[in-house]
C-alpha angles and dihedrals in degrees: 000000000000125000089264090053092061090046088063103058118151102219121180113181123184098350112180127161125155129186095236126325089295090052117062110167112171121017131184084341107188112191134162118185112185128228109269090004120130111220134171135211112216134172145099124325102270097028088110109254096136089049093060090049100051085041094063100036084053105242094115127028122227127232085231157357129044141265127209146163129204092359083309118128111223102171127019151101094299100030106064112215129247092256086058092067093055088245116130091016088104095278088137129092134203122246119233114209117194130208137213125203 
């Protein structure tokens, strides 16, 4: 690994998100992800992988925990998340063009 590839580290502390009080999905979740680094989430259907994936690409915010990248904080108590925002909660609508012949 070279010195950009440290730099890049995907780090997750503490990650936590349930769907109401009866459906915890992710609890305490510790990851690190080196930079430069493949890695691969695998497990049952429900376990939550989806969930960790839409959390750091920002289309879902976490209860708890943090996400960052490179030492940035990209979710986290003082960094509010991209679903926060109402983007990417289908706020968007799709144009109709019309053509005429």
């Amino acid at each position: 690994m070279n010195e950009l590839d440290l730099r890049n580290d995907l780090r997750i502390e503490r990650l936590a998100k349930s769907y109401g009080p009866e459906a915890p999905v992710l609890q305490g979740l510790d990851l690190t992800v080196p930079g430069g680094a493949l890695a691969a989430l695998l497990g049952p259907s429900g376990c939550g992988k989806t969930t960790l994936l839409r959390i750091i690409a920002g289309f879902l915010h976490a209860d708890a925990g943090t996400v960052a990248v490179g030492g940035r904080t990209l979710v986290g108590p003082r960094r509010p998340s991209f679903a926060r925002s109402g983007a990417g909660s289908g706020s968007c609508r799709r144009r109709e063009r019309s053509s005429r012949i």
